[in-house]
PyMOL CGO cylinders between C-alpha atoms (Angstrom):
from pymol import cmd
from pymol.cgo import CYLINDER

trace = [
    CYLINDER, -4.36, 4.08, -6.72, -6.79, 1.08, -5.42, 0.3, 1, 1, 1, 1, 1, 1,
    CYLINDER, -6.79, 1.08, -5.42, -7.20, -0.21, -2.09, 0.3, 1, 1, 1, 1, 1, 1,
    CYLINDER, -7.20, -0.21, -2.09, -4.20, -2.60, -1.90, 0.3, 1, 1, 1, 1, 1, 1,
    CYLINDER, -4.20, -2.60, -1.90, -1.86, 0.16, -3.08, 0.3, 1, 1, 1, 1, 1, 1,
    CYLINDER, -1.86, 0.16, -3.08, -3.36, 2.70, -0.57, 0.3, 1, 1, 1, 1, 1, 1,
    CYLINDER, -3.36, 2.70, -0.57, -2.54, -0.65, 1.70, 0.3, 1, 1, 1, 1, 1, 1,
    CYLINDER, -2.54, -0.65, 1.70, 1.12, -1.17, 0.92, 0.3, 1, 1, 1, 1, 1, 1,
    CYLINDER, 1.12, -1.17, 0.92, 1.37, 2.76, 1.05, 0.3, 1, 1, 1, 1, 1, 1,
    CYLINDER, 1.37, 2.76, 1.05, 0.31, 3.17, 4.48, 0.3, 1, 1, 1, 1, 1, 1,
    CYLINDER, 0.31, 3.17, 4.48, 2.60, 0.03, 5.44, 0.3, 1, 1, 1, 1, 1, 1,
    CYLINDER, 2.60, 0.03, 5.44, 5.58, 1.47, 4.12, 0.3, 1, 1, 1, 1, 1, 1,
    CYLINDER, 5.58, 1.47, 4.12, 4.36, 4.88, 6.10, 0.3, 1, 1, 1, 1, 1, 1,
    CYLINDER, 4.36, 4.88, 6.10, 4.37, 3.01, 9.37, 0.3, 1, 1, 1, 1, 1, 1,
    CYLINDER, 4.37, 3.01, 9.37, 7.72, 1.85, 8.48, 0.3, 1, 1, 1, 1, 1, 1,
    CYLINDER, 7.72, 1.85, 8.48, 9.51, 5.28, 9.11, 0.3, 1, 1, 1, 1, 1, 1,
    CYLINDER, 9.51, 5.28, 9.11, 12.10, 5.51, 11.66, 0.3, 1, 1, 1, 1, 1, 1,
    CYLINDER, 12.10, 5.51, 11.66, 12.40, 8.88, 11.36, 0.3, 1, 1, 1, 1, 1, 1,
    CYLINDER, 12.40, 8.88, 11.36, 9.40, 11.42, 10.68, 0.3, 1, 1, 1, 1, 1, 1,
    CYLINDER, 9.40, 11.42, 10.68, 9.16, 13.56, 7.72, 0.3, 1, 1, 1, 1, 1, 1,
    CYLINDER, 9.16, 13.56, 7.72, 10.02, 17.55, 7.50, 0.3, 1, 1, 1, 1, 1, 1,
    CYLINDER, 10.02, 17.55, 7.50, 6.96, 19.05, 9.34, 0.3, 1, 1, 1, 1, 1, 1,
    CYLINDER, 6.96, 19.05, 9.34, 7.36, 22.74, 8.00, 0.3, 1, 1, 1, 1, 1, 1,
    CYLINDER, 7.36, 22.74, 8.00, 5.79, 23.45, 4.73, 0.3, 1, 1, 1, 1, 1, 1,
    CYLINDER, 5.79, 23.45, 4.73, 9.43, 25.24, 3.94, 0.3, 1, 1, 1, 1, 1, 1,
    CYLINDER, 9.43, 25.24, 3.94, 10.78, 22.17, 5.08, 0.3, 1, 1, 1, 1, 1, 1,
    CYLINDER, 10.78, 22.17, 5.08, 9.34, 19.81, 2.79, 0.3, 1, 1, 1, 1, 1, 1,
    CYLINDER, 9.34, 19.81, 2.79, 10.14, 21.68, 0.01, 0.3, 1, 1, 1, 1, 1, 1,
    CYLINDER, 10.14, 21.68, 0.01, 13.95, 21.96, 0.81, 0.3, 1, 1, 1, 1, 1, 1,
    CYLINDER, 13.95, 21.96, 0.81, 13.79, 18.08, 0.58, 0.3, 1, 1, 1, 1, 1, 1,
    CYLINDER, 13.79, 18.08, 0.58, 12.22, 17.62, -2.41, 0.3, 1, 1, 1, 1, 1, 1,
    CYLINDER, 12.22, 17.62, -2.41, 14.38, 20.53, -3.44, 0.3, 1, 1, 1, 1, 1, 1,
    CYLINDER, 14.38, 20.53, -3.44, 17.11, 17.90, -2.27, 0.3, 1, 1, 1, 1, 1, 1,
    CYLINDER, 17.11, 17.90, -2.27, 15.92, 14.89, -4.10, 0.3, 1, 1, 1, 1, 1, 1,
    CYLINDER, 15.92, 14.89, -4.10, 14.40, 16.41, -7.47, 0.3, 1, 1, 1, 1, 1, 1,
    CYLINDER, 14.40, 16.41, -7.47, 17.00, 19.29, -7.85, 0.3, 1, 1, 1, 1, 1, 1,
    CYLINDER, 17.00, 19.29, -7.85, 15.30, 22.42, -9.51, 0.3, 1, 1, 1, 1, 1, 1,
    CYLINDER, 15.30, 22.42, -9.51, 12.61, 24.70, -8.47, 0.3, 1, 1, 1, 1, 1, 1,
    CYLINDER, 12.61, 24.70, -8.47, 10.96, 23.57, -12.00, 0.3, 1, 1, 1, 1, 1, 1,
    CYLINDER, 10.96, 23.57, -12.00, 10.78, 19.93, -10.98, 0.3, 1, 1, 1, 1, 1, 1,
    CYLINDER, 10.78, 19.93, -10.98, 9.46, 20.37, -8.03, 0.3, 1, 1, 1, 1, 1, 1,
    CYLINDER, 9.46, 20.37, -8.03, 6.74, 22.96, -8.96, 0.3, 1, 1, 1, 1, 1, 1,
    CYLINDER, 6.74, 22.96, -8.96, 5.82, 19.71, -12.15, 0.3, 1, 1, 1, 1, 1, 1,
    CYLINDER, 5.82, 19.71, -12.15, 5.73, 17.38, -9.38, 0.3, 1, 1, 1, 1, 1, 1,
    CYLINDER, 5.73, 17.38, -9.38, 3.14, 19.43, -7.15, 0.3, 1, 1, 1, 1, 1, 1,
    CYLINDER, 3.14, 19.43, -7.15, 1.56, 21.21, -9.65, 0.3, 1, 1, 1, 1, 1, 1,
    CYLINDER, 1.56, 21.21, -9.65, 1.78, 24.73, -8.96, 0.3, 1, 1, 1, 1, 1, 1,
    CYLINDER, 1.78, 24.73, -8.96, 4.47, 27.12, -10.66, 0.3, 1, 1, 1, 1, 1, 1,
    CYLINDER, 4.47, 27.12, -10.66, 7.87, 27.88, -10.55, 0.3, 1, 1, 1, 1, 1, 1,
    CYLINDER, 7.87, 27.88, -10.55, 7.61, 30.75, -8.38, 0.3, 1, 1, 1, 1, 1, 1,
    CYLINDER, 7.61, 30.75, -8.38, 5.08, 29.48, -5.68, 0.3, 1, 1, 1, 1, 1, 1,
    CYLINDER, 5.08, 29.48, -5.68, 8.04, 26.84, -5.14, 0.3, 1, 1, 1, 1, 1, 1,
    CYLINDER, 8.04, 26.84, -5.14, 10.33, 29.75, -4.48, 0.3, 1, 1, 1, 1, 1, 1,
    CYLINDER, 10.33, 29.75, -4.48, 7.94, 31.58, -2.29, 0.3, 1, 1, 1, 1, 1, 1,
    CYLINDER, 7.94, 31.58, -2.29, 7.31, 28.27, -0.14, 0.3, 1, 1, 1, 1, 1, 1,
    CYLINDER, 7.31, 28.27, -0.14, 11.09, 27.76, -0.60, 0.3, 1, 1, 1, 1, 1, 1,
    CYLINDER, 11.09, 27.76, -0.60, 12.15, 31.26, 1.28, 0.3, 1, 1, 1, 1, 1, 1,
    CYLINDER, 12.15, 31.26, 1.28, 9.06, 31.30, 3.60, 0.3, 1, 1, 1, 1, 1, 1,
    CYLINDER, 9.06, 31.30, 3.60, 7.33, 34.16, 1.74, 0.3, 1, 1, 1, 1, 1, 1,
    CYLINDER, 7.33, 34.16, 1.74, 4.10, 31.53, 1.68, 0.3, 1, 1, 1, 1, 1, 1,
    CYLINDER, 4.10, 31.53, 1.68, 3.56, 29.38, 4.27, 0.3, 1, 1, 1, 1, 1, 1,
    CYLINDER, 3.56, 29.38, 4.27, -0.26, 28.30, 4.10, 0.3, 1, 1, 1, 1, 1, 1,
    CYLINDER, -0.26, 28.30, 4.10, -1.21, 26.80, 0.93, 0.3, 1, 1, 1, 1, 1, 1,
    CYLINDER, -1.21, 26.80, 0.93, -5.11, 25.36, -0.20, 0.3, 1, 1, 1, 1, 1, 1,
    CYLINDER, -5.11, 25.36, -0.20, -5.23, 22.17, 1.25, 0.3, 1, 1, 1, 1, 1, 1,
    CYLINDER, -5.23, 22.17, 1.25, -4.95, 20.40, -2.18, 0.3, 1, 1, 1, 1, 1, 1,
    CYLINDER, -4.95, 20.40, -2.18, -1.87, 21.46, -2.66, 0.3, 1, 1, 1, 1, 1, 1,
    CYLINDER, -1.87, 21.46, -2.66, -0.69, 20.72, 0.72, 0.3, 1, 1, 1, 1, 1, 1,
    CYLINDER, -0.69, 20.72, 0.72, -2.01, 17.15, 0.46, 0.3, 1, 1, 1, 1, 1, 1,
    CYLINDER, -2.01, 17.15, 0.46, 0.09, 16.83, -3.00, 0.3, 1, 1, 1, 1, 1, 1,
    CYLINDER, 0.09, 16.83, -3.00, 3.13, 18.01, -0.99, 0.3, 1, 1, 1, 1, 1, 1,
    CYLINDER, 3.13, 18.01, -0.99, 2.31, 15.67, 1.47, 0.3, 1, 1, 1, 1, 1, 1,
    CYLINDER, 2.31, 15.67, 1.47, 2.30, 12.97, -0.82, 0.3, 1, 1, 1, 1, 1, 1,
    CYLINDER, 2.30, 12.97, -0.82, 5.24, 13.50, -2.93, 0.3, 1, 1, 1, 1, 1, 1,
    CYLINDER, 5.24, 13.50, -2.93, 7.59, 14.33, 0.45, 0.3, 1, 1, 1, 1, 1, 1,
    CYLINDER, 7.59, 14.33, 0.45, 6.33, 10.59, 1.58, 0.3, 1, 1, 1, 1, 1, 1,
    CYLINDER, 6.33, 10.59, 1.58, 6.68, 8.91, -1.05, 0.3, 1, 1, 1, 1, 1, 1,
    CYLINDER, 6.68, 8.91, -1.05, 10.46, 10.14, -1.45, 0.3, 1, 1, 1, 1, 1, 1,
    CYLINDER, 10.46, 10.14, -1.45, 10.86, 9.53, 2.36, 0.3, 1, 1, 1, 1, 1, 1,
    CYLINDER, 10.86, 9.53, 2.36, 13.16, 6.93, 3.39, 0.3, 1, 1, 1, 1, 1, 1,
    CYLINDER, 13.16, 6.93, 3.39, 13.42, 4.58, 0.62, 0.3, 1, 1, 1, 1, 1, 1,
    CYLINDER, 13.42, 4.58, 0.62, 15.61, 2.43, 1.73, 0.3, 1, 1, 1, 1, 1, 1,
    CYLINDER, 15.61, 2.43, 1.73, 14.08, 1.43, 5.26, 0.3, 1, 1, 1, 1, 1, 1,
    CYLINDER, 14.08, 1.43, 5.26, 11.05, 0.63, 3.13, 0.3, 1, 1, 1, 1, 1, 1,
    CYLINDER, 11.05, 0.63, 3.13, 13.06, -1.57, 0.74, 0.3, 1, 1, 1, 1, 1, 1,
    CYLINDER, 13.06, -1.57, 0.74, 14.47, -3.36, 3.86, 0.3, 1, 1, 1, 1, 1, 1,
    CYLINDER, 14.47, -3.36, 3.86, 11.37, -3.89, 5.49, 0.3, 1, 1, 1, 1, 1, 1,
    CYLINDER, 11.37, -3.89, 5.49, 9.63, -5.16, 2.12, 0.3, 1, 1, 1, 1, 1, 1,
    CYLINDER, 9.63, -5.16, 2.12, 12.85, -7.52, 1.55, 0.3, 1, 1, 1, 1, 1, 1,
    CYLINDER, 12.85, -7.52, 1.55, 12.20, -8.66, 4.68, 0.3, 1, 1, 1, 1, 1, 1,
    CYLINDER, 12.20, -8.66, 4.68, 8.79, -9.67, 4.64, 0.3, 1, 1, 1, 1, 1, 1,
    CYLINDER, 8.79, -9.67, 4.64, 9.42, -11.29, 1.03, 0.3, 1, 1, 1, 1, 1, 1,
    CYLINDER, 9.42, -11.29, 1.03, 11.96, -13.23, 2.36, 0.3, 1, 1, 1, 1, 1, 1,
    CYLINDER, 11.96, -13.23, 2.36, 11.47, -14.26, 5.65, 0.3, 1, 1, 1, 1, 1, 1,
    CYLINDER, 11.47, -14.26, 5.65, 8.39, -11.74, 7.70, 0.3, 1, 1, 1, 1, 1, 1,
    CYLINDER, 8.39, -11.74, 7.70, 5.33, -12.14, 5.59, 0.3, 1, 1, 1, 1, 1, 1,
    CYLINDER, 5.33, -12.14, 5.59, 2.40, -10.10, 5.19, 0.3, 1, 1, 1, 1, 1, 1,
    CYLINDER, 2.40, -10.10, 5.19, -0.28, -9.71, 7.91, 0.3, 1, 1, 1, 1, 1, 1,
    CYLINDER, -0.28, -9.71, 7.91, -3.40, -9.10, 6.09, 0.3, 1, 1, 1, 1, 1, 1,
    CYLINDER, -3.40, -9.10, 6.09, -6.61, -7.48, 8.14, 0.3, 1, 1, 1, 1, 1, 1,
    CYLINDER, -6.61, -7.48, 8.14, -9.91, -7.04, 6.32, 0.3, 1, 1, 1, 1, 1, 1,
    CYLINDER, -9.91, -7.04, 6.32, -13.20, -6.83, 6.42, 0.3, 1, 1, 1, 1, 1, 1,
    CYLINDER, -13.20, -6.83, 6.42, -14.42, -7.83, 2.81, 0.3, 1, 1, 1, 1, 1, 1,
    CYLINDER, -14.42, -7.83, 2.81, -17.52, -10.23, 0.86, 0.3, 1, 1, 1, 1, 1, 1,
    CYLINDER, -17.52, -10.23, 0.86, -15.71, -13.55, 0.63, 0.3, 1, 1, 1, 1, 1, 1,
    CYLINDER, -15.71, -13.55, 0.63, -16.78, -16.02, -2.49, 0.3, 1, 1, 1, 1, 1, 1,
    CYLINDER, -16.78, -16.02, -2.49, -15.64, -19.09, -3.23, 0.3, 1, 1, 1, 1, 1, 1,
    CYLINDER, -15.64, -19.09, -3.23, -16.30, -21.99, -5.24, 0.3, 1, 1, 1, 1, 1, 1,
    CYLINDER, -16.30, -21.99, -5.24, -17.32, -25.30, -3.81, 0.3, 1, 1, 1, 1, 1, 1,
    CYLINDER, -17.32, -25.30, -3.81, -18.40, -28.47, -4.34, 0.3, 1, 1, 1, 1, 1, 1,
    CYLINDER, -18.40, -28.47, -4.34, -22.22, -29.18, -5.06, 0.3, 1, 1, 1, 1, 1, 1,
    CYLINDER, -22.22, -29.18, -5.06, -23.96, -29.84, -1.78, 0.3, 1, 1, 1, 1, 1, 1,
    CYLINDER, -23.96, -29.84, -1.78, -21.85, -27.16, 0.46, 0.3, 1, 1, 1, 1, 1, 1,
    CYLINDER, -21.85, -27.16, 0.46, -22.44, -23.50, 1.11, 0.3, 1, 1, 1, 1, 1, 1,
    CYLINDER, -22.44, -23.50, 1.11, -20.87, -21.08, -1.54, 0.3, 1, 1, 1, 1, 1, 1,
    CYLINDER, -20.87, -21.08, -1.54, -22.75, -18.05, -0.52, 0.3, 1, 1, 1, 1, 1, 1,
    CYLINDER, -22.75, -18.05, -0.52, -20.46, -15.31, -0.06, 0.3, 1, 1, 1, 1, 1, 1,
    CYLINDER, -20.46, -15.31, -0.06, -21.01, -13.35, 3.04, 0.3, 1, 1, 1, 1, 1, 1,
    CYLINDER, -21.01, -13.35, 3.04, -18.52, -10.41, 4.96, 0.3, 1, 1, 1, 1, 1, 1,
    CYLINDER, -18.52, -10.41, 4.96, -15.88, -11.87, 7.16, 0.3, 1, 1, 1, 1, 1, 1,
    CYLINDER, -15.88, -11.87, 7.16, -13.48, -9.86, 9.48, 0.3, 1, 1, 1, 1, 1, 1,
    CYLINDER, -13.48, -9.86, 9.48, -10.08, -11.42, 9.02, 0.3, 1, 1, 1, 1, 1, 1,
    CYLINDER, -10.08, -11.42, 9.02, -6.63, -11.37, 10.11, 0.3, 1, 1, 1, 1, 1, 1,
    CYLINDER, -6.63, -11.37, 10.11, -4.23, -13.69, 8.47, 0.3, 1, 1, 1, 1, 1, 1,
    CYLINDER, -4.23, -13.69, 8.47, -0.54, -14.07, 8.49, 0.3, 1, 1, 1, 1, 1, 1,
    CYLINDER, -0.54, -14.07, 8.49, 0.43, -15.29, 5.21, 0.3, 1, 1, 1, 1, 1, 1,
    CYLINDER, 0.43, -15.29, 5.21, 3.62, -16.64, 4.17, 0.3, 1, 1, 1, 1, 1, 1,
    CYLINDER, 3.62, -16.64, 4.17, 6.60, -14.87, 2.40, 0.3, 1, 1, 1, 1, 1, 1,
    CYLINDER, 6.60, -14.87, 2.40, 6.24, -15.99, -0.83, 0.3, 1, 1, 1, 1, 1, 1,
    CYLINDER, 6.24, -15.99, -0.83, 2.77, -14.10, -0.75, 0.3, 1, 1, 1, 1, 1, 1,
    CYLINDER, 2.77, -14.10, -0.75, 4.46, -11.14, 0.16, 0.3, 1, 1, 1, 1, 1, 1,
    CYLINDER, 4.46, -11.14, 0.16, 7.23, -11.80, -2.79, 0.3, 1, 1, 1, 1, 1, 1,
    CYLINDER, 7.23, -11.80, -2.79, 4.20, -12.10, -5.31, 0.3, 1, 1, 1, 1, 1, 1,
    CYLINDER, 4.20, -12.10, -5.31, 2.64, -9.09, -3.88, 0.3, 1, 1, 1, 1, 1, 1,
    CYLINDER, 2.64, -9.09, -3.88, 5.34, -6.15, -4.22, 0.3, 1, 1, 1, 1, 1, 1,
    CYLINDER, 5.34, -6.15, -4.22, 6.82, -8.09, -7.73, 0.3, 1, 1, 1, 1, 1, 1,
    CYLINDER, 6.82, -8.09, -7.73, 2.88, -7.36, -9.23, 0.3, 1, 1, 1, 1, 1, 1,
    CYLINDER, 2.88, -7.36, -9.23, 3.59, -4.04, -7.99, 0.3, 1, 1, 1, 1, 1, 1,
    CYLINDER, 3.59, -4.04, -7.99, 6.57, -3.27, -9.11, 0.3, 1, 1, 1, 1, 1, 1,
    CYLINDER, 6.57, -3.27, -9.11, 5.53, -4.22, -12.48, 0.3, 1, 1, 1, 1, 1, 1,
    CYLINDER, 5.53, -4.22, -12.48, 2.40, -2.16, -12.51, 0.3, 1, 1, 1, 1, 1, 1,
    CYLINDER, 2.40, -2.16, -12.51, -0.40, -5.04, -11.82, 0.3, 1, 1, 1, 1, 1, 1,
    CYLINDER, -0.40, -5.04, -11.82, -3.97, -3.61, -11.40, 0.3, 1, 1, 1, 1, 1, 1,
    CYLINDER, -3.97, -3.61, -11.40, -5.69, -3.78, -7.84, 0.3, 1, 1, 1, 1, 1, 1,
    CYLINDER, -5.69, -3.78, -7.84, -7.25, -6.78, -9.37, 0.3, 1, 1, 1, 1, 1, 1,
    CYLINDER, -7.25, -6.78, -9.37, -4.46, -8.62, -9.66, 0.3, 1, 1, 1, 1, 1, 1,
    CYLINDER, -4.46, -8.62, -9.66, -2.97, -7.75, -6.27, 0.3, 1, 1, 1, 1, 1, 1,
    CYLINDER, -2.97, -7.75, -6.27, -6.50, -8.45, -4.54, 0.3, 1, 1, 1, 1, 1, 1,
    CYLINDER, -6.50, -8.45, -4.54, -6.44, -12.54, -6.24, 0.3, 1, 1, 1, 1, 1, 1,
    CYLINDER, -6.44, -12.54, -6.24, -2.82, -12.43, -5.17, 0.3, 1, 1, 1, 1, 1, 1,
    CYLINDER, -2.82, -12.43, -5.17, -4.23, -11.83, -1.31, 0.3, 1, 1, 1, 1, 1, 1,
    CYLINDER, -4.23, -11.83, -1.31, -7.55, -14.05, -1.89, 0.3, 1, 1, 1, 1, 1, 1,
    CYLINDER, -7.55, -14.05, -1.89, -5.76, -16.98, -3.01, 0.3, 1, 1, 1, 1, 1, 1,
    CYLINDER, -5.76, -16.98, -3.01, -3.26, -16.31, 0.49, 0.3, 1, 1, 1, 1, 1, 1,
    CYLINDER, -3.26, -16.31, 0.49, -6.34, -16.71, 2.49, 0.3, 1, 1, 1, 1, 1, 1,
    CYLINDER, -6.34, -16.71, 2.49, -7.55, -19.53, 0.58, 0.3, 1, 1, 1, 1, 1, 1,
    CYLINDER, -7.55, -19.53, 0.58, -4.72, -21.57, 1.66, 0.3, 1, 1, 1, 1, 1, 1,
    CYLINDER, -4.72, -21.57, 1.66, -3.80, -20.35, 4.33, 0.3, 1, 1, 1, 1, 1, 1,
    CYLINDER, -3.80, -20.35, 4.33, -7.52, -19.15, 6.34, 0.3, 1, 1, 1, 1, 1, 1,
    CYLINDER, -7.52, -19.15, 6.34, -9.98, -21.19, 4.64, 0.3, 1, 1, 1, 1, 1, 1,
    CYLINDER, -9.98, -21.19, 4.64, -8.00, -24.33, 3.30, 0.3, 1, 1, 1, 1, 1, 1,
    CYLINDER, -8.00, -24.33, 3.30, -5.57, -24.34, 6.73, 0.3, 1, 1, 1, 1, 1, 1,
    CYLINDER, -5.57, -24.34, 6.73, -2.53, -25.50, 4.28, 0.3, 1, 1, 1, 1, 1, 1,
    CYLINDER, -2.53, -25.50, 4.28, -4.15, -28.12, 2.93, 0.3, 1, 1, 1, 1, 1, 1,
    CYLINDER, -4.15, -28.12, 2.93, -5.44, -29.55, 6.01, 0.3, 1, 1, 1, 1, 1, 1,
    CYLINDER, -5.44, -29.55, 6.01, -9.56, -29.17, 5.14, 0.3, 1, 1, 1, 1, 1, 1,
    CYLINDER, -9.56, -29.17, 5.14, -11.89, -28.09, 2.59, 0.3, 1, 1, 1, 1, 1, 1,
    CYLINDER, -11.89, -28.09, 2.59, -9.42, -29.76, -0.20, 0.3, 1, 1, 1, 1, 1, 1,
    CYLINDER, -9.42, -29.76, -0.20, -12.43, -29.05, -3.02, 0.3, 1, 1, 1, 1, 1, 1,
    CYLINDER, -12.43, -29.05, -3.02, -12.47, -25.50, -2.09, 0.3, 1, 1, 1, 1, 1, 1,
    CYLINDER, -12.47, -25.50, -2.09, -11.09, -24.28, -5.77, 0.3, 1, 1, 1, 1, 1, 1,
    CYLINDER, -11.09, -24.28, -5.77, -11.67, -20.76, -6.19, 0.3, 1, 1, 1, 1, 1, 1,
    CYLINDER, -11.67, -20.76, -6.19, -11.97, -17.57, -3.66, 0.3, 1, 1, 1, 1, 1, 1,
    CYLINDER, -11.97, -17.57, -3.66, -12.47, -13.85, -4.32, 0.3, 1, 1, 1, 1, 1, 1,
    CYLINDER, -12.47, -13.85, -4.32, -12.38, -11.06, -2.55, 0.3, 1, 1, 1, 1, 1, 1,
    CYLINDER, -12.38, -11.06, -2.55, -15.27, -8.74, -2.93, 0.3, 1, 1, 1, 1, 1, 1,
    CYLINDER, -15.27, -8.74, -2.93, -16.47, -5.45, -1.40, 0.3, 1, 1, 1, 1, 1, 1,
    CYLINDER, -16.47, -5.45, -1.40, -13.40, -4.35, 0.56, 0.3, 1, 1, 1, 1, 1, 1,
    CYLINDER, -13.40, -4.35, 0.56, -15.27, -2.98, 3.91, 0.3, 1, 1, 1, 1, 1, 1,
    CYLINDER, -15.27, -2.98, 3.91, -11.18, -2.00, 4.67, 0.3, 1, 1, 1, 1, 1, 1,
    CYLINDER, -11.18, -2.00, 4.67, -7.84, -3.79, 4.26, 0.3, 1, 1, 1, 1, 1, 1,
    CYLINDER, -7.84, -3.79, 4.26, -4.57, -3.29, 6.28, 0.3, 1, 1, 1, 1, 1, 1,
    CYLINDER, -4.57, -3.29, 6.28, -1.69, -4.74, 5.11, 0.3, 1, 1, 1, 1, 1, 1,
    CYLINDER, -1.69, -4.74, 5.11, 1.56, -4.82, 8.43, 0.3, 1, 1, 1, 1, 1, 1,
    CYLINDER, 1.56, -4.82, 8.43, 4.99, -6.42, 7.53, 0.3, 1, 1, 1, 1, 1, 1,
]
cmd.load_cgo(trace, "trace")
């Protein structure tokens, strides 16, 4: 995963209204719930058939901590899809996307201006229709490329450009050595 999917993952996390099963045996029982066998489950965290039982019945209750943190992972992404759905519907159509970084900005200018790219700390509001672009290139499997010129060109018009208001012959920005990003909708 790249930074803006880790991003939209830990946006959708915050978006719980309800935490997930704390108890290893509890976590299992709901992805026994959602995936339906023991042998689906022990595919989807990697370890066999029978350590699922044995977490299952409470026979095991500490595993290593890489299998733990694929538990982890596979309980929240499985966790509450629809109150994620709603909140990302919402933001597409009406919320927006609050982007907060701390990244190299670049842009192109015209001759006779400053183009040097240089680390900004920024938090931006962008529209909805950002937002829409930003979970469709998702959906449909864009790289972290993609999703980062998605968010650059939302803070070109929006941050540098003011929506159209100055720097009209600003033309191009990227978004360059990702200090951190936070996406909140």
């Amino acid at each position: 995963m790249g930074e803006i999917d880790d991003a939209i993952e830990r946006a959708d996390q915050e978006s719980f209204t309800r935490q997930p099963p704390k108890t290893l045996q509890a976590r299992i029982n709901f992805l026994m719930k959602q995936l339906k066998t023991t042998k689906a489950v022990a595919a989807e965290i990697g370890v066999s058939q029978r350590s699922v039982e044995r977490y299952r019945k409470g026979e095991r209750k500490h595993p290593p901590r890489a299998i733990t943190a694929r538990i982890d992972t596979a309980v929240r992404q499985r966790w509450q899809p629809m109150v994620r759905k709603r909140r990302r519907k919402q933001a597409a159509a009406t919320g927006g996307i609050t982007v907060e970084t701390r990244a190299r900005f670049g842009y192109t200018a015209p001759i006779g201006t400053t183009d040097d790219g240089r680390f900004r700390r920024l938090t931006v509001h962008l529209p909805p229709t950002y937002a829409q672009r930003l979970f469709d290139a998702r959906n449909t499997g864009a790289g972290d490329q993609q999703m980062r010129q998605i968010i650059a060109e939302g803070l070109k018009n929006i941050y540098f450009q003011d929506s159209g208001n100055r720097a009209a012959g600003l033309s191009d920005i990227t978004l360059n050595n990702i200090d951190y990003l936070d996406l909140t909708y």
